[in-house]
KOLPA-241376 format. One record per residue (C-alpha): residue number from 1; x, y, z. Coordinates in nm, 2 decimals. Layout:
BEGIN
> pos | xx | yy | zz
> NUM | X | Y | Z
...
This chain:
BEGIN
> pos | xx | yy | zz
> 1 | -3.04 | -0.17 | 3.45
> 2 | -2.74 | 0.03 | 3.62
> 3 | -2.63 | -0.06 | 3.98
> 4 | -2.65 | 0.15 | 4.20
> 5 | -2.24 | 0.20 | 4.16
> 6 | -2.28 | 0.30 | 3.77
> 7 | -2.21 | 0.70 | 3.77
> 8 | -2.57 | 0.87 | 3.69
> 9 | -2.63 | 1.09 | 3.44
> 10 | -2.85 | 1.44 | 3.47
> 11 | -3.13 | 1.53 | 3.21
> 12 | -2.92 | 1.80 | 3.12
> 13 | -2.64 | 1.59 | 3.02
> 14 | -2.83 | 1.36 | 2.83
> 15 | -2.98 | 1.68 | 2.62
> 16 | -2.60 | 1.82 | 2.59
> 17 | -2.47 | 1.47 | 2.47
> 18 | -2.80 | 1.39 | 2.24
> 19 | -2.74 | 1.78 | 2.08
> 20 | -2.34 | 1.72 | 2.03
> 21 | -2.41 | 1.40 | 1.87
> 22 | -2.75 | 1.56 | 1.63
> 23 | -2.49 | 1.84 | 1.53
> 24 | -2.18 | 1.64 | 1.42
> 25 | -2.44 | 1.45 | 1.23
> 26 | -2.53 | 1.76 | 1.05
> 27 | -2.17 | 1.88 | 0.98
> 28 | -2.11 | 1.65 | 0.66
> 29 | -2.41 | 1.59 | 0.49
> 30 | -2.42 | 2.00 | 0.34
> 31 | -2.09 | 1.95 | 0.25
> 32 | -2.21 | 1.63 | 0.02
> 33 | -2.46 | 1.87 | -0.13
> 34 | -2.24 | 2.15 | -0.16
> 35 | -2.06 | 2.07 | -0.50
> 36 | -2.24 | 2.02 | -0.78
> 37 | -1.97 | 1.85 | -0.99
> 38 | -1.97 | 1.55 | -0.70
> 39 | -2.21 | 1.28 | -0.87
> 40 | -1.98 | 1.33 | -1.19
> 41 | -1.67 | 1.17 | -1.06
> 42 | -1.72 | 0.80 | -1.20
> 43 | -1.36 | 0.65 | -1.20
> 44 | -1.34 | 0.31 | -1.38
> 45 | -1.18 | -0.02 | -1.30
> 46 | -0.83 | -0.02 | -1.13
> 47 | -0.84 | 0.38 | -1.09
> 48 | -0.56 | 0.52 | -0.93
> 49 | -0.61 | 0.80 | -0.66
> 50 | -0.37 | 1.00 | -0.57
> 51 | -0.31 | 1.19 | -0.26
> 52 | -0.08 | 1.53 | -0.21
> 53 | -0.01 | 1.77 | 0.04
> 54 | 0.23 | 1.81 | 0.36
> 55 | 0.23 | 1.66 | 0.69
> 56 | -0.14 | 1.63 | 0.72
> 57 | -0.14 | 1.43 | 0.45
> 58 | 0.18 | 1.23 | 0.51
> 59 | 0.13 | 1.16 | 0.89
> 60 | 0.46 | 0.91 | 0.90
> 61 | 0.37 | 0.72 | 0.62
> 62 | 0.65 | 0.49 | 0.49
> 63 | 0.81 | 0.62 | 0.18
> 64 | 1.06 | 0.30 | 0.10
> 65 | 0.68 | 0.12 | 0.08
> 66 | 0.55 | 0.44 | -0.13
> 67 | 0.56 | 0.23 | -0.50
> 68 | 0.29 | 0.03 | -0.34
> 69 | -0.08 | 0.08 | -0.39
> 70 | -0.32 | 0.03 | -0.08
> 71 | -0.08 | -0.05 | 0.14
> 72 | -0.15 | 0.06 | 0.49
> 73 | 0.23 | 0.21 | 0.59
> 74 | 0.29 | 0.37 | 0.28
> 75 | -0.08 | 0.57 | 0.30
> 76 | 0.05 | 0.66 | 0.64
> 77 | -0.17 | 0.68 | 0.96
> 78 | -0.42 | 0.98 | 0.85
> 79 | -0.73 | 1.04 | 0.65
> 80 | -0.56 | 0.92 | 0.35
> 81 | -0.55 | 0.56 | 0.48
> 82 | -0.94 | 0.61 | 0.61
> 83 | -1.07 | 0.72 | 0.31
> 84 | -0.89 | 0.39 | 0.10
> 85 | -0.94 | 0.22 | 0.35
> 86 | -1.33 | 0.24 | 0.30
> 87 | -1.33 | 0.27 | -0.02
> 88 | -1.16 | -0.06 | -0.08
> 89 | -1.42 | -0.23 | 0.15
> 90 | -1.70 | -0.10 | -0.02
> 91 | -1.53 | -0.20 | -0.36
> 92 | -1.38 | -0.48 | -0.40
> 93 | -1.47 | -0.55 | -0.78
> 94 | -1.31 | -0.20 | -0.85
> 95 | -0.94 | -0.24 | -0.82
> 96 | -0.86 | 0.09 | -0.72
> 97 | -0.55 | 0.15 | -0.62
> 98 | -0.50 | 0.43 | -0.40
> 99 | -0.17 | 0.65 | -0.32
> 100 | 0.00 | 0.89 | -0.07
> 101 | 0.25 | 1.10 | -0.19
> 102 | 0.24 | 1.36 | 0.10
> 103 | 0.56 | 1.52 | 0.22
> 104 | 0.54 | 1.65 | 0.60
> 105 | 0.66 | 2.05 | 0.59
> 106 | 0.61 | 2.11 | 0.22
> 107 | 0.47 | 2.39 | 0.03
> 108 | 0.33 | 2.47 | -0.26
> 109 | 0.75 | 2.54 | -0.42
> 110 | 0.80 | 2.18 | -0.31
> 111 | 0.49 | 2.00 | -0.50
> 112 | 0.60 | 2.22 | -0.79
> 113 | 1.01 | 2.09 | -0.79
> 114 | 0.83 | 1.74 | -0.71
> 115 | 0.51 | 1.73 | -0.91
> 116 | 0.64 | 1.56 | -1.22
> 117 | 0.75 | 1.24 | -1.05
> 118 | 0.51 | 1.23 | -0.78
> 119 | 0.18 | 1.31 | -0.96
> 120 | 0.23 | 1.36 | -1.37
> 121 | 0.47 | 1.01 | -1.43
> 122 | 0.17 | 0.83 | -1.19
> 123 | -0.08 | 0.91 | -1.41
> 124 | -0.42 | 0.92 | -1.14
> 125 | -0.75 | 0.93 | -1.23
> 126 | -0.78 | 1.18 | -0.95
> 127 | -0.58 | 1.41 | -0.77
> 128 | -0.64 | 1.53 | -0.41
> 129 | -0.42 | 1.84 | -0.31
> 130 | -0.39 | 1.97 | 0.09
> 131 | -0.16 | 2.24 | 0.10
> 132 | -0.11 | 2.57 | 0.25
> 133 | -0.10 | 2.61 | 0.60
> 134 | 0.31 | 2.58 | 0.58
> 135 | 0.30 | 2.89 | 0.34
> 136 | 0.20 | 3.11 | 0.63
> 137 | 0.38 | 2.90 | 0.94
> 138 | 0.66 | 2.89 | 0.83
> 139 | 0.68 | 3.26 | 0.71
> 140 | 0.57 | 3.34 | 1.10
> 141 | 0.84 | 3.15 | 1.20
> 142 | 1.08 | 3.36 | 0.96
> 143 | 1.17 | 3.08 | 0.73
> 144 | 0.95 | 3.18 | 0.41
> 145 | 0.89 | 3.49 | 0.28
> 146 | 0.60 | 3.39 | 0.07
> 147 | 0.28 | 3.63 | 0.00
> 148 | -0.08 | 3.54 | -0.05
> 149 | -0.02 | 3.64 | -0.45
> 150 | 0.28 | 3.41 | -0.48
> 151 | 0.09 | 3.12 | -0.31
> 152 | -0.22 | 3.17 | -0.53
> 153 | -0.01 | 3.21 | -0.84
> 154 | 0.22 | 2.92 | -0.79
> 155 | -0.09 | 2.66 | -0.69
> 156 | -0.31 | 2.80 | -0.96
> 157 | 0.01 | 2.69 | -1.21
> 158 | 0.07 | 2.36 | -1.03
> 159 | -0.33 | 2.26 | -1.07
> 160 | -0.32 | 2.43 | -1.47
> 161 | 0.03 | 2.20 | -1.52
> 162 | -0.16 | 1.93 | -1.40
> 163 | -0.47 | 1.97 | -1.63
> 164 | -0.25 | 1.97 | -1.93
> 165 | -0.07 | 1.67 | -1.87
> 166 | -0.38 | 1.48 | -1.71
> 167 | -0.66 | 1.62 | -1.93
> 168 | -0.89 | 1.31 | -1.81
> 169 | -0.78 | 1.35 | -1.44
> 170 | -1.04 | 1.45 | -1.18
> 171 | -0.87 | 1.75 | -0.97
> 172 | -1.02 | 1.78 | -0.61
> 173 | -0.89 | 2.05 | -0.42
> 174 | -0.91 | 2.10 | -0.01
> 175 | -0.89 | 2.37 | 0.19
> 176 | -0.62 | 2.48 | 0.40
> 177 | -0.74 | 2.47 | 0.76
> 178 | -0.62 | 2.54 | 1.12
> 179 | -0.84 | 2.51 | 1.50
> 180 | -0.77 | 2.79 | 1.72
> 181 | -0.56 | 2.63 | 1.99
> 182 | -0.17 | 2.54 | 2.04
> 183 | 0.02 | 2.72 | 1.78
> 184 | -0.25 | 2.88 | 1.57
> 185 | -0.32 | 3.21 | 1.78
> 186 | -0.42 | 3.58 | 1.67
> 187 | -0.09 | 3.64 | 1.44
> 188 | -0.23 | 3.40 | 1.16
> 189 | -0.52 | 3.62 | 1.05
> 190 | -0.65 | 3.74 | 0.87
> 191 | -0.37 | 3.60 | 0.64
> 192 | -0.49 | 3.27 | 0.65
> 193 | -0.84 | 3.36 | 0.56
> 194 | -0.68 | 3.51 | 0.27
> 195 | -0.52 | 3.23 | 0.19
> 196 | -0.81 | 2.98 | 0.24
> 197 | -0.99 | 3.22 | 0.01
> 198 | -0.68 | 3.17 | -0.26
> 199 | -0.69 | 2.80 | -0.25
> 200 | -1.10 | 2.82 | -0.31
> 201 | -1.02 | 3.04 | -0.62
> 202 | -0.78 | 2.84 | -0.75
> 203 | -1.04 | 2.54 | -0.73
> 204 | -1.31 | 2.70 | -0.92
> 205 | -1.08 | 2.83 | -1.19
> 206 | -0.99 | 2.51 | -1.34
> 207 | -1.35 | 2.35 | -1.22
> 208 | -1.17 | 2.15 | -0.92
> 209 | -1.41 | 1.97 | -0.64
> 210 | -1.36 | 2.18 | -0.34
> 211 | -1.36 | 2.04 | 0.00
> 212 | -1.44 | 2.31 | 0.25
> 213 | -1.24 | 2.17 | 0.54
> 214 | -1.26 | 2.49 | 0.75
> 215 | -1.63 | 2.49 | 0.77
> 216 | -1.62 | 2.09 | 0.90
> 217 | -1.40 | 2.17 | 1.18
> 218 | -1.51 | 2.50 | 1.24
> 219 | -1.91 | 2.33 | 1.28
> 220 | -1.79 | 2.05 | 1.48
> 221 | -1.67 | 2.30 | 1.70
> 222 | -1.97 | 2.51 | 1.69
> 223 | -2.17 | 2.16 | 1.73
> 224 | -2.00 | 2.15 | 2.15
> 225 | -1.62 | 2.04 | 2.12
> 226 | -1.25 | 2.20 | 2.19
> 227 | -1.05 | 2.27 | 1.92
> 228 | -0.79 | 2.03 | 2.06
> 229 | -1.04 | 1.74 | 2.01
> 230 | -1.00 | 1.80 | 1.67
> 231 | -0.65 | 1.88 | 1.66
> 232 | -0.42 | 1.95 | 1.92
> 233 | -0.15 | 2.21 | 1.80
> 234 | -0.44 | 2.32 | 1.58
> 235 | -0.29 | 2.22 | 1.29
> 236 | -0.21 | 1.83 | 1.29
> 237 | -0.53 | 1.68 | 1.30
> 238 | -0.58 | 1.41 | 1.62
> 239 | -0.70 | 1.08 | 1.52
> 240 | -1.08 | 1.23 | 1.49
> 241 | -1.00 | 1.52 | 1.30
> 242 | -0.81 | 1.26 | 1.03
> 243 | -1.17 | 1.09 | 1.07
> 244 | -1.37 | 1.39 | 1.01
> 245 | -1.19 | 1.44 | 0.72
> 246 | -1.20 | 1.12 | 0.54
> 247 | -1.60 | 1.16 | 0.56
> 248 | -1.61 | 1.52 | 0.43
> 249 | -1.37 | 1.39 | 0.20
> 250 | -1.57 | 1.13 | 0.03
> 251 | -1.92 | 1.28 | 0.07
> 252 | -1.79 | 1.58 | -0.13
> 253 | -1.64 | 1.36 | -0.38
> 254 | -1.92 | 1.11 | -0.37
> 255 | -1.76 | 0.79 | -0.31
């Protein structure tokens, strides 16, 4: 039992805590049911996984280590690193090897100049793609004039490019997402939505797993917490958001 020095805690705080914690249970689990390709994926022995995007996937990983599969510097510090990290707990008969080839500030022109060595010449089993919130932050900021056609065009070519050289390759494609805090204010929309709705497009015109990233931030949110919790400049997630994502990720994959 507490002493009489441990800080109490109301009725109503219990009920507030016990519904925060009900509600982020309920974020993922419709996501897991939300794709009906998921219980298809069914990579084989030493599988390679493959990771793209910009900063949000790249989080400082260390590119001089980049050659080597499972290795915790080169997957860098985000949800990348979570999501092999688990999975190489909960298989360690499989051999996976998984990989991190995120560049931070990069847009969908740079994984096309780049795609050839850093995803085709790897040959994965499975490709995860995050990109798109730099095609609209930086054209606020004046340094990319890119529309919502041009970004929907070019990533519809770079997921069709891939398909034909890695017919066998499981494409998983996630959403672009931002929390409305730090830099993300009323200038983003509804150009982002538009864009979010591109990327979703894109996915379901070559059959790619979709993971709706928006929706599991937007209902942990809704579920009681800041946007900030999640990710502080509302765009790079904190180390929760990175955590979030790595269960979304795998539950809509269904590893």
């Amino acid at each position: 039992m507490p002493n009489d020095s441990s800080p109490s805690i109301s009725r109503r705080q219990m009920m507030h805590r016990t519904a925060f914690a009900a509600g982020l249970t309920a974020i993922t689990p419709a996501v897991a049911q939300s794709d009906d390709r998921r219980q298809q994926v069914n990579l084989g022995p030493g599988s390679t996984i493959l990771f793209q995007g910009d900063s949000v996937t790249d989080v400082n990983r260390d590119r001089r280590r980049q050659a080597q599969a499972n290795d915790s510097a080169a997957l860098g510090r985000g949800y990348p690193l979570i999501v092999a990290s688990e999975l190489l707990r909960d298989g360690p008969k499989r051999g996976w090897n998984v990989l991190n080839r995120g560049i931070s500030g990069n847009r969908v022109p740079h994984l096309e100049q780049r795609w050839q060595a850093d995803c085709i010449e790897l040959k994965p089993d499975l490709v995860s793609i995050l990109i798109g919130v730099n095609d609209i932050w930086h054209k606020l900021g004046g340094r990319y004039d890119g529309t919502v056609a041009s970004y929907r065009e070019g990533y519809a070519a770079l997921v069709e490019r891939t398909q034909a050289n890695l017919p066998k390759a499981v494409l998983v494609v996630c959403e672009p997402f931002v929390l409305r805090c730090g830099a993300v204010g009323p200038k983003w929309f509804p150009e982002f939505d538009e864009r979010r709705a591109a990327a979703k497009e894109v996915a379901q015109s070559v059959g790619a797993i979709w993971i709706p990233f928006q929706d599991v931030f937007d209902r942990a949110v809704e579920a009681g917490s800041k946007p900030s919790y999640w990710a502080g400049d509302g765009v790079h997630p904190t180390l929760a958001g990175h955590a979030l994502m790595a269960q979304a990720w795998r539950q809509a994959v269904g590893f």
